[in-house]
N, C-alpha and C positions, 0 to 999 in steps of 0.2 A: 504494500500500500504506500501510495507517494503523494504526499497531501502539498501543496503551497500556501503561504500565506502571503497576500501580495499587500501591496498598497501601506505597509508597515513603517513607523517610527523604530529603527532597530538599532538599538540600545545594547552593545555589540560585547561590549566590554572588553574588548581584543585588539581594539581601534576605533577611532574618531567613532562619533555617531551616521547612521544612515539614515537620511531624511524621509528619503520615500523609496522603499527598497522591496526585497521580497525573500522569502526564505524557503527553503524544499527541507521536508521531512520524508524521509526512507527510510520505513521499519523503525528500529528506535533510535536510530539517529540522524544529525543534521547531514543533507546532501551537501548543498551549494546554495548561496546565497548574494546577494549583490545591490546596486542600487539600480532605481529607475524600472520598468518594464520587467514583467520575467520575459525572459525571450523565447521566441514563436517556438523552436527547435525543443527546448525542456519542457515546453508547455504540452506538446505532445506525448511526453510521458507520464504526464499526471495525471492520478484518478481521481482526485479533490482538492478545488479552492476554496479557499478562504479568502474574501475580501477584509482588509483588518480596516479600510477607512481611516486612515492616518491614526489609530492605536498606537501604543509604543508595545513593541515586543522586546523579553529578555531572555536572558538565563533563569529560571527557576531560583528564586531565591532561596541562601541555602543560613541555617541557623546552627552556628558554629558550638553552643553550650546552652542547652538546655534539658528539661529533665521532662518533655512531655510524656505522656503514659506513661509515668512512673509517680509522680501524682497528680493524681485523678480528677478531673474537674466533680467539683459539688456532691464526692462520697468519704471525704474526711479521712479519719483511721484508716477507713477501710481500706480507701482507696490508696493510701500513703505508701507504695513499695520501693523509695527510694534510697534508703539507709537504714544497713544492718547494725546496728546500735551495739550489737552486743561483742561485736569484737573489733579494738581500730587497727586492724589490718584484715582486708578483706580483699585481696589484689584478685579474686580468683572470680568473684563473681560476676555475672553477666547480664547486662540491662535487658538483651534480650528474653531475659527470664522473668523480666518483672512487667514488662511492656502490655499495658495493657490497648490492643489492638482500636476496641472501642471508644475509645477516650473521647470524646466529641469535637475535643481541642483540633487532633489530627484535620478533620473534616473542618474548623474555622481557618487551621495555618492552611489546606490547600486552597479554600476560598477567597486568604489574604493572597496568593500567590508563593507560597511556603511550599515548596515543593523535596524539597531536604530537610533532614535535620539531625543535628550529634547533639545524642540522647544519651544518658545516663544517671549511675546513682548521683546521691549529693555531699555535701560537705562533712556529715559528721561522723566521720571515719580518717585517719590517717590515708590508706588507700584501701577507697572504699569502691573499685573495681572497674570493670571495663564499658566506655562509652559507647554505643551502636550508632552505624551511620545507617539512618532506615527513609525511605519515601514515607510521606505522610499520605498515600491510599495504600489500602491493599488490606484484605479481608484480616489476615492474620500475619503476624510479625515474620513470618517464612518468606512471606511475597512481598514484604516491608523491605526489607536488609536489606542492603548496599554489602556492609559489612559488620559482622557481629563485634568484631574486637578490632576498633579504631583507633584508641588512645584509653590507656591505664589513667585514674584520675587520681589524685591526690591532692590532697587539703592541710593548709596548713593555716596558722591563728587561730581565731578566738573559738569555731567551731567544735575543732576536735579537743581544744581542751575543755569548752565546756563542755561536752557531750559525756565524756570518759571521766573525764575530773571529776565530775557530778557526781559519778558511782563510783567512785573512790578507787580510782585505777589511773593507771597511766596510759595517756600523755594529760596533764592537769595544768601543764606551764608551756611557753614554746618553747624551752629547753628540751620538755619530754617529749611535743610533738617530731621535734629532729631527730632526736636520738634511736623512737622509732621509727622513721623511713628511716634513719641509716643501715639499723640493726636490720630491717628487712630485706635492704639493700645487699647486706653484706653475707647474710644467710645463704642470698638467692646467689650471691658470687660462686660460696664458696659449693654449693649443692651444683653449681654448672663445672667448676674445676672438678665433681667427683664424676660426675659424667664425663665428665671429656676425657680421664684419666683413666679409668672403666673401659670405653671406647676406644682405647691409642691401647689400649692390653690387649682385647681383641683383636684388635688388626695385626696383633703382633702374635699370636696363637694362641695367647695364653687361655687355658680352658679354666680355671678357677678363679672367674673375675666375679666380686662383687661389687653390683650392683647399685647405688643408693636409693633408701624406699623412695616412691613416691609421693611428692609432697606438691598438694595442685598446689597453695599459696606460689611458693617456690617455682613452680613450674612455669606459672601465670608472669612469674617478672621475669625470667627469660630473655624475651623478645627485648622486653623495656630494656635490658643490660649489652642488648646487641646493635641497639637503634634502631630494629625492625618496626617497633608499635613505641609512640611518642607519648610521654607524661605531660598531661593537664594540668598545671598545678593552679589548683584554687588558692590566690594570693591578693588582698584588697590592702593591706598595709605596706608604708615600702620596705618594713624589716622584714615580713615576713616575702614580699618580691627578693630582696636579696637572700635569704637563706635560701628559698628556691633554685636561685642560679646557682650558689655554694655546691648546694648538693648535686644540681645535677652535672656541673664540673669536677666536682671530687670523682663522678661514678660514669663523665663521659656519655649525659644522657639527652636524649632529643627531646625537645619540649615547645610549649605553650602555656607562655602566662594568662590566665583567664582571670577574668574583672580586674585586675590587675589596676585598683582603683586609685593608689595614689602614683603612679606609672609617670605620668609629668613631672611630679617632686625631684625625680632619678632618670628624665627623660636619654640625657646624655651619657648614665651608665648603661640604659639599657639599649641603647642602639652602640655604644662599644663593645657591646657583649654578643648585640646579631652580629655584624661586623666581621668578629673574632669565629663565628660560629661558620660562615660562610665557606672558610675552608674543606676540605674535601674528606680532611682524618678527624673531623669535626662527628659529635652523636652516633659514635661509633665504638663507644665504650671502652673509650682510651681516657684514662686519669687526667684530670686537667682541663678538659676538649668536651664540654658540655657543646650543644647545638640551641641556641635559640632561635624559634623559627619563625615568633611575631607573636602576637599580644591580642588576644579577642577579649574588648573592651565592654563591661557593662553589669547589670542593667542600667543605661541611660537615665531613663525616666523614673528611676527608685527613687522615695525619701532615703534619709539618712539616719534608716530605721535600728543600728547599733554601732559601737563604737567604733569600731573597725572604718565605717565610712563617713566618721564627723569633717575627714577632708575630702570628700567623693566633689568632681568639679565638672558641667559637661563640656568642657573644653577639655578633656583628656584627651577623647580621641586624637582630637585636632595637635596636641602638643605631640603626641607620640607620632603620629604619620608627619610632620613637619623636620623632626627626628632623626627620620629613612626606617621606620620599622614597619612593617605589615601591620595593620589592622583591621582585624575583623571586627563583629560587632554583634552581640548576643542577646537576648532578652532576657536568660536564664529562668524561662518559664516553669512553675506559674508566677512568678514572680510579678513578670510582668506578662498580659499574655500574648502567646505568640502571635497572634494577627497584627500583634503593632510591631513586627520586627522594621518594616520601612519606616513606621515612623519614628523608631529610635533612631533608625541614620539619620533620617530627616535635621531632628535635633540636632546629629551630632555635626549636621551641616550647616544647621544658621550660628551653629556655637562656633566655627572656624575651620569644619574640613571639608576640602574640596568636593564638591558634586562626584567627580568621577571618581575622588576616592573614598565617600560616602558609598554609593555603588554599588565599588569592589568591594568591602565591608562585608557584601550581604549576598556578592555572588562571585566573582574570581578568586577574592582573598581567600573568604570566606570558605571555598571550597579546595583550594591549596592547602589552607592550615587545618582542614580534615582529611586531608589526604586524596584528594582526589581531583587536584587539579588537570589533571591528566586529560579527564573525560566531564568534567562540570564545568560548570561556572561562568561559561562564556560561550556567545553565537561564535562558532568554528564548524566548517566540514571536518566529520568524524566524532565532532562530539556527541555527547547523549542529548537525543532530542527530549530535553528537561525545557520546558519554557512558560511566561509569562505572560499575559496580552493584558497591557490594561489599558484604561480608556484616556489616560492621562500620564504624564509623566509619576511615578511611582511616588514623588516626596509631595504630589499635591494632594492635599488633604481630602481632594473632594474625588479624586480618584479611584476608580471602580476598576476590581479583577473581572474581566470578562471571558477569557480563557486559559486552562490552563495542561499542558500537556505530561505526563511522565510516559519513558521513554517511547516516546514519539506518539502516544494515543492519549485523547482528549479525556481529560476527568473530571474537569469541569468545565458548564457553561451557565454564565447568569444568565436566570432567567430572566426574560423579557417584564415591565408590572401590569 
């Protein structure tokens, strides 16, 4: 099936804007696209147009941290499966596990144009496990997933010590919350040195190798200790942004600072540190050679509902892309809820960051610093036909989603009133 969309504002994110352009969908991804006229010769091969009427078309807007299906709009307790309370090291568990497919939220963000989104548990665990990159349609979280294990998330500040502190256990201070990512850090080294050690016996004959038990915790940071799967670090203070980067250059690890709310205060450390991170032997779990890989800023529109964010400023974004550091831009739903992920950029645009890297924010970047800029985030032949059509430029308030595609088939259309 080869649908066009012609007559398009296309909002390209790859380059300049296209005024009045048109775009080809093949299967589930982008053919070819250009400005002016589709031409007589491609027009032949199409089974369906779409007139978009000078609409603006994008990338599927993609939402870099949040914890949709994991609590539940308007079932409380019940609905709560976003943090296992009872132990703060939880590196193994998996949001896809907790995701609850029905959520209504899913069905608001694709109606906002929310066509992605990295989902997972939340703050009150040291690591409290693996975030899923899943489409917001799809009957059950199977037909959801992008990928189940995106990024390991961990938190550090005032959460996990209140959480744990509370019940009279460690971590109660940010002294303890470090010492355990360290110790967990250091476990999961030393459980990969007894495998690897194990493994290099075999290949050498020896038949009397043991093996070390199985330990999922341990198994689950792995990847994080290879640079395979990147660490999320929940950080809104800037001590607690610096002991972030500490750790994950003691252990060599790939990351993302998320809310990362006083990030301006240390704007100039933290773009020394992507910088530094750029290099090649960089998040490859060499001592020293932590990788930062940019900074998914927010909630935007939050009060300044605990201590941690008595300096939350919405000029963050704007100070840190000013910088050179990537920023995405999150709603960290329900916090705030995801249908306003554009208009968090929106904000973060009258506050001082540029239109097109407000944007990127919410679909190139946004989709890079989940791993998948590869095949998201931007109008490209070969990308995933993930797209937006709204009736207006996306930060106008007055702005209507009118179509929206996952890979390459229509899942939503507003209705007419």
């Amino acid at each position: 099936m080869r649908t066009a969309i012609i007559h398009a504002h296309l909002l390209t994110q790859a380059g300049p804007p296209i005024d009045q352009g048109y775009l080809v969908i093949d299967g589930d991804q982008i053919a070819s696209l250009g400005a002016g006229e589709l031409p007589s010769d491609l027009a032949q091969t199409i089974d369906q147009i779409l007139d978009a009427s000078g609409a603006f078309l994008l990338p599927g807007l993609l939402d870099a941290h949040c914890h949709v299906g994991l609590f539940n709009d308007g079932l409380g307790k019940e609905g709560e499966d976003g943090n296992e309370e009872t132990d703060p090291v939880t590196p193994h568990l998996l949001a896809t596990d907790g995701v609850y497919s029905e959520d209504r939220c899913f069905t608001e963000a694709l109606a906002a144009g929310v066509t992605t989104v990295l989902t997972g548990p939340g703050s009150a665990n040291v690591l409290s496990g693996q975030f899923a990159l899943l489409h917001t349609k799809g009957q059950r979280v199977e037909t959801m997933t992008i990928q189940a294990s995106a990024a390991l998330k961990a938190a550090l500040g005032e959460n996990p010590k209140t959480v744990h502190g509370g019940k009279d256990r460690s971590p109660s201070t940010r002294m303890g919350t470090a010492a355990v990512l360290r110790e967990a850090l250091q476990k999961a080294a030393r459980y990969r040195d007894k495998i690897e050690k194990a493994r290099a016996a075999e290949a050498a004959g020896k038949t009397d190798v043991e093996q070390p038990d199985l330990d999922v915790r341990l198994e689950s940071l792995l990847p994080v200790l290879s640079g395979e799967r990147p660490v999320k670090f929940h950080a809104h203070r800037a001590d607690d942004i610096l002991t972030a980067m500490r750790i994950a250059n003691e252990f060599g690890l790939r990351y993302t600072l998320d809310h990362c709310t006083e990030g301006y205060r240390i704007a100039d450390l933290l773009a020394e540190e992507y910088q530094k991170g750029l290099a090649s032997d960089h998040g490859r779990g060499l001592a020293g050679k932590g990788r930062l890989e940019g900074v998914i800023v927010g909630p935007i529109l939050s009060d300044r509902s605990k201590p941690e964010l008595t300096r939350s400023d919405v000029a963050n974004a704007a100070v840190l892309a000013r910088a050179g550091l990537p920023v995405a831009i999150m709603t960290d739903h329900p916090v705030i809820p995801i249908q306003y992920l554009a208009v968090n950029a929106a904000i973060a645009c009258r506050a001082g960051l540029p239109e097109d890297l407000a944007l990127a924010a919410i679909t190139s970047v946004a989709a890079r610093l989940s791993g998948v800029g590869q095949t998201h985030g931007t109008l490209e032949p070969g990308k995933k036909a993930d797209l937006a059509l709204f009736s207006s430029h996306p930060f106008d308030y007055r702005s209507q989603t009118l179509r929206v595609w996952i890979n390459g088939r229509m899942v939503y259309h507003k209705e007419e009133p």
